[in-house]
C-alpha positions in Angstrom: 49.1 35.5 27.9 47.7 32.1 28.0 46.6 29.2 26.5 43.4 26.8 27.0 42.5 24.0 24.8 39.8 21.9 24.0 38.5 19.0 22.7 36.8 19.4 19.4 35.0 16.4 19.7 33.1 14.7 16.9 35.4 15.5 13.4 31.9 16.9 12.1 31.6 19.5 14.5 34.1 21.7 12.6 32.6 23.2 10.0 29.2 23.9 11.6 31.0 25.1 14.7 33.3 27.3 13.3 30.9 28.7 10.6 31.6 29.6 6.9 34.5 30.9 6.3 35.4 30.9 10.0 32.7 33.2 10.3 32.0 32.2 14.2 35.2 31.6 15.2 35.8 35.5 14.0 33.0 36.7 15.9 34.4 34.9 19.0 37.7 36.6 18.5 36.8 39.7 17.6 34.6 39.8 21.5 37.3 38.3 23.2 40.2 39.3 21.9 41.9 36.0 21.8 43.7 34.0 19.1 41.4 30.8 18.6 43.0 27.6 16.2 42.1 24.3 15.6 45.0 21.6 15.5 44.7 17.5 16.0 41.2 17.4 17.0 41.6 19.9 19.4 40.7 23.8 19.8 43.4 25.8 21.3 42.6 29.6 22.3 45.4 32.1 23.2 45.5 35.6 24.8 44.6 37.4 28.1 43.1 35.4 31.1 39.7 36.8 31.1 39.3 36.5 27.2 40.5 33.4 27.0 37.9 32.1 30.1 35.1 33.7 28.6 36.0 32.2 24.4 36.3 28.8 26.3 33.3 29.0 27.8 31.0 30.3 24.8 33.0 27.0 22.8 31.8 24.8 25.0 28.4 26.3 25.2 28.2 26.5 21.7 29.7 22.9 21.3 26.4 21.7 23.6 23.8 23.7 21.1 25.4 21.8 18.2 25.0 18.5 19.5 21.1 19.0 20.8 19.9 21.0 17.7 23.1 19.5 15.2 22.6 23.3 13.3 24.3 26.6 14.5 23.6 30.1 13.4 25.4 33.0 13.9 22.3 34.4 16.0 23.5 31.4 18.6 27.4 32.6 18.7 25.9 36.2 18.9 23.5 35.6 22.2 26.0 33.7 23.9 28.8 35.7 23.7 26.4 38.8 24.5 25.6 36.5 27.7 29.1 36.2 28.5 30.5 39.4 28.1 27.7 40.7 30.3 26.1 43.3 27.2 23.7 42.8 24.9 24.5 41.1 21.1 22.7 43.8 19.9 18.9 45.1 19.7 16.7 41.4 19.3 15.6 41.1 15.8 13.7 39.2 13.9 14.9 37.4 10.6 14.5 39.4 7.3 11.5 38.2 5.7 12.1 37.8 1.5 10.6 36.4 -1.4 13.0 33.5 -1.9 11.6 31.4 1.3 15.3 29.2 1.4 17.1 32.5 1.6 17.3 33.4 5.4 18.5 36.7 6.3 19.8 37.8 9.9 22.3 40.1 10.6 25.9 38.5 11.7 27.5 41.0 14.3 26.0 43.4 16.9 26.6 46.3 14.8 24.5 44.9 12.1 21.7 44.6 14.1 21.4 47.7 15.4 21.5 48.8 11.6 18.5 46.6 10.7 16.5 48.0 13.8 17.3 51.6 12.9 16.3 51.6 9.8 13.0 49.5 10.5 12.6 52.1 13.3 12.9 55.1 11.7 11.8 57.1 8.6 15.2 57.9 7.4 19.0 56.2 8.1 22.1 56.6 7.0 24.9 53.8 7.3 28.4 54.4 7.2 31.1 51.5 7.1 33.6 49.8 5.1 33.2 47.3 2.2 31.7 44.5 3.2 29.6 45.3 6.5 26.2 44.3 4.8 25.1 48.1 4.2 23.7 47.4 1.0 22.7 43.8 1.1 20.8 44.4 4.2 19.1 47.6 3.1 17.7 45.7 0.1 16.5 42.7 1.9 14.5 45.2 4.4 12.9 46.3 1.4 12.2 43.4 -0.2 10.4 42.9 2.9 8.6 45.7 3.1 7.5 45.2 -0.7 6.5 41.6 0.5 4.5 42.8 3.4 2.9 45.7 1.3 4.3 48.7 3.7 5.6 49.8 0.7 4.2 49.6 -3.2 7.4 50.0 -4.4 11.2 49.7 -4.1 13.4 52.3 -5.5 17.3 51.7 -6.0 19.4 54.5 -6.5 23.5 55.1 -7.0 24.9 57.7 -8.7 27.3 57.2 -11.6 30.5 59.1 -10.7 32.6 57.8 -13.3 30.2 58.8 -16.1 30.2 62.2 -14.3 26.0 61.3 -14.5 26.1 61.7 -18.3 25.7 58.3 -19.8 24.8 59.0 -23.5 28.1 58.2 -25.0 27.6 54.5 -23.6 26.4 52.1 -26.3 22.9 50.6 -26.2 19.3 51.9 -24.7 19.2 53.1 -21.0 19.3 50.3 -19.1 22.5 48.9 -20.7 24.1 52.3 -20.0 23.1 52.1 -16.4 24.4 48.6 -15.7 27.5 48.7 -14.9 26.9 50.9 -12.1 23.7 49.4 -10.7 24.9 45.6 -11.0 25.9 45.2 -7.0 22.3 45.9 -6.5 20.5 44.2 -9.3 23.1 41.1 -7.6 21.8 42.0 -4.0 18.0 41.9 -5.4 18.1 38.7 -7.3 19.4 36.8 -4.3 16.1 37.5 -2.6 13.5 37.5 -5.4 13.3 34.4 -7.9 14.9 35.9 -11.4 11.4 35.7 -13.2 9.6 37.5 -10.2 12.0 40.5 -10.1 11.3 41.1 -14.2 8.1 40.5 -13.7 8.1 43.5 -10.4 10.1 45.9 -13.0 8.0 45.1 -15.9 5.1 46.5 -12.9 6.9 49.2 -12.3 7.3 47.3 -8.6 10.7 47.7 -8.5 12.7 50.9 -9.8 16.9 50.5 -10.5 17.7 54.1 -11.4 21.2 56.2 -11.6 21.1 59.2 -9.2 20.6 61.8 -12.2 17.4 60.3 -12.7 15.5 61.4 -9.5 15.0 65.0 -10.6 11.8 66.5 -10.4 10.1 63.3 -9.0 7.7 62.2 -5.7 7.7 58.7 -4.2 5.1 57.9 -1.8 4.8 54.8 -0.3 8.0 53.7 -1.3 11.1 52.2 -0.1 14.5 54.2 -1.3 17.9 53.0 -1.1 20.8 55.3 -2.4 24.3 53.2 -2.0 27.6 54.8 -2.5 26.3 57.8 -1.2 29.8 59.3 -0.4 30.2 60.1 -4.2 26.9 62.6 -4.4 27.6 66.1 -4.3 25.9 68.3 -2.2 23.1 69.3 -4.4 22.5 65.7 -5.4 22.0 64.8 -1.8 19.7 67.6 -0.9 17.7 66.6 -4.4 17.6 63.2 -3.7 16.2 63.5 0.2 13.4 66.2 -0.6 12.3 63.2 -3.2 10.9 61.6 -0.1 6.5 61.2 0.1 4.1 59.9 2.4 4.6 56.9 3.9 7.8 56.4 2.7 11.2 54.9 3.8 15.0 55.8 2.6 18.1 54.1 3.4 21.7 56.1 2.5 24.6 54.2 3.0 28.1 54.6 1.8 31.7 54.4 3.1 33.3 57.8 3.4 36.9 56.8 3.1 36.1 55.6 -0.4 35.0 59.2 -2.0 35.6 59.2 -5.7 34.2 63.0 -6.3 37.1 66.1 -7.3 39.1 66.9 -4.7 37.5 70.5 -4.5 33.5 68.8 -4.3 32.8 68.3 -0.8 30.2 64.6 -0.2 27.0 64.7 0.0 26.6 62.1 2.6 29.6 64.0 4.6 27.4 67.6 4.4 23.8 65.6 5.4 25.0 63.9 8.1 26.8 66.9 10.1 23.7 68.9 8.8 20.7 66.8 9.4 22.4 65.9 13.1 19.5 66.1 15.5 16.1 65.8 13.6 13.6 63.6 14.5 13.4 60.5 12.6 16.5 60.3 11.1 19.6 58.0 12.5 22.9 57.4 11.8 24.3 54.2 12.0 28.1 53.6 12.0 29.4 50.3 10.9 33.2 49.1 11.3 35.5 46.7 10.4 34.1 44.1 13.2 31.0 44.6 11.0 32.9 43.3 7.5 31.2 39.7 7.1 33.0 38.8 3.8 35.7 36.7 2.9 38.2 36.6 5.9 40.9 38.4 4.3 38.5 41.5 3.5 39.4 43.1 7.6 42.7 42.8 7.3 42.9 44.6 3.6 40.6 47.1 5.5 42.8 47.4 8.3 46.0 47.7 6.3 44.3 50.3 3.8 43.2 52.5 7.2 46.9 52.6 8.3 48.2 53.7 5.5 46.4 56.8 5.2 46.7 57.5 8.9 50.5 57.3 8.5 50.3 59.7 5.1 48.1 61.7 7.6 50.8 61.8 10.3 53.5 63.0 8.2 51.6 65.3 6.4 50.8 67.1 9.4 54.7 67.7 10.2 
């Protein structure tokens, strides 16, 4: 092990060097595998010779881009440290394009990039990761562009209501109160992209569709981009329904975190059975996401992390 430091420089470098939330500084340890802190006006990185050459040299880089362009994205920390470690960041992608013009929407880590490219690549994807990767976030904004760019006349949201067991008539109010609670994260996802009045104005059209999964039965969607989160919790059945609702010209996204099944013990997921299944066809990918993925608060890998060794150490001693 070893130690480098350097000089931070001008005070106001550290926030837009080290990115919300530490944001770049975590993508610089998580490709290097070094310990990176920030102490007295200086930055001090820690671990294995080669990792901590490679972390000093994409700092100073990265310390150079600030001071000619005084902005830095995580695209920047991304193409240098792809340049350093000899690999690609990731395919090259454009920025999501999205109603709300001050919104701009990239993906953060290598993994995320790949999972914007597949899925504007191919008619069907599935995404599989922990909280917190961007599976459903992204998966909306790619359809908020495609609704913008008029690939698609419509946008169709979809998650299944487990813990109504997809019989909401005992909730109070009409159906879209009943739904609510289950569809909020993407009604939250939506109106980050689309100005409040536009996106009432899309479902008043019939533009945009936010739907529990027991309401797909029996229905076509051409020309129409479909996104079913939480996919883990649909049953077999559900899953096969929901895919054969796919028309002409249309696009579907299913994402979901398999260690996060809320379904009986004895019902076997949905997205488990599809993607061993559906292995091999043309046009569908799988994309799997992990916790270097997770661009949430900080603190959200390491819960990850410590929730992922506890069931492989139940695992272990079950097994004796």
């Amino acid at each position: 092990m070893i130690q480098s430091t350097l000089p931070l420089g001008e005070p106001q470098f550290a926030l837009p060097l080290f990115g919300a939330r530490d944001e770049h500084l975590r993508i610089l340890r998580e490709a290097f595998s070094v310990a990176i802190t920030h102490r007295d006006g200086e930055i001090r990185i820690q671990g294995e010779p080669s990792g901590v050459e490679r972390a000093t040299g994409a700092l100073e880089e990265l310390k150079d881009v600030l001071a000619r362009r005084g902005v830095l994205t995580a695209d920047d920390v991304q193409q240098v440290v792809g340049r350093l470690r000899g690999t690609d960041s990731g395919p090259s992608v454009t920025p999501i394009d999205v109603f709300n013009s001050h919104r701009r929407i990239v993906p953060r880590t290598p993994g995320q990039a790949r999972y914007v490219d597949a899925v504007r690549r191919h008619p069907l994807t599935f995404a599989i990761g922990p909280a917190g990767t961007g599976k459903t976030y992204l998966a909306v904004a790619l359809a908020v562009e495609a609704l913008k760019g008029r690939s698609v006349r419509k946008i169709v949201l979809v998650r299944p209501a487990v813990e109504a067991g997809e019989s909401l008539g005992f909730l109070p109010g009409d159906l879209q109160a009943k739904i609510n609670p289950y569809l909020r994260p993407l009604l939250d996802a939506l109106h980050e992209m689309i100005d409040y009045d536009l996106v009432k104005r899309l479902m008043e059209q019939d533009a945009i569709e936010v739907v529990p999964l027991a309401y797909m039965r029996g229905r076509t969607l051409n020309e129409a981009f479909i996104i079913l989160d939480e996919a883990q919790n649909a049953t077999v059945a559900q899953m096969k329904m929901f895919l054969t609702r796919m028309g002409a010209d249309a696009k579907i996204v299913v994402s979901g975190d398999v260690t996060q099944i809320d379904l009986r013990a004895e019902t076997r997921s949905g997205l488990i059975d599809a993607i061993g299944r559906l292995k091999g066809i043309d046009g569908i990918c799988e994309v799997q996401l992990g916790r270097g993925d997770i661009v949430r608060h900080r603190l959200v890998q390491d819960i990850v992390r410590a929730y992922d060794d506890s069931s492989s150490g139940r695992a272990k001693k079950a097994r004796r």
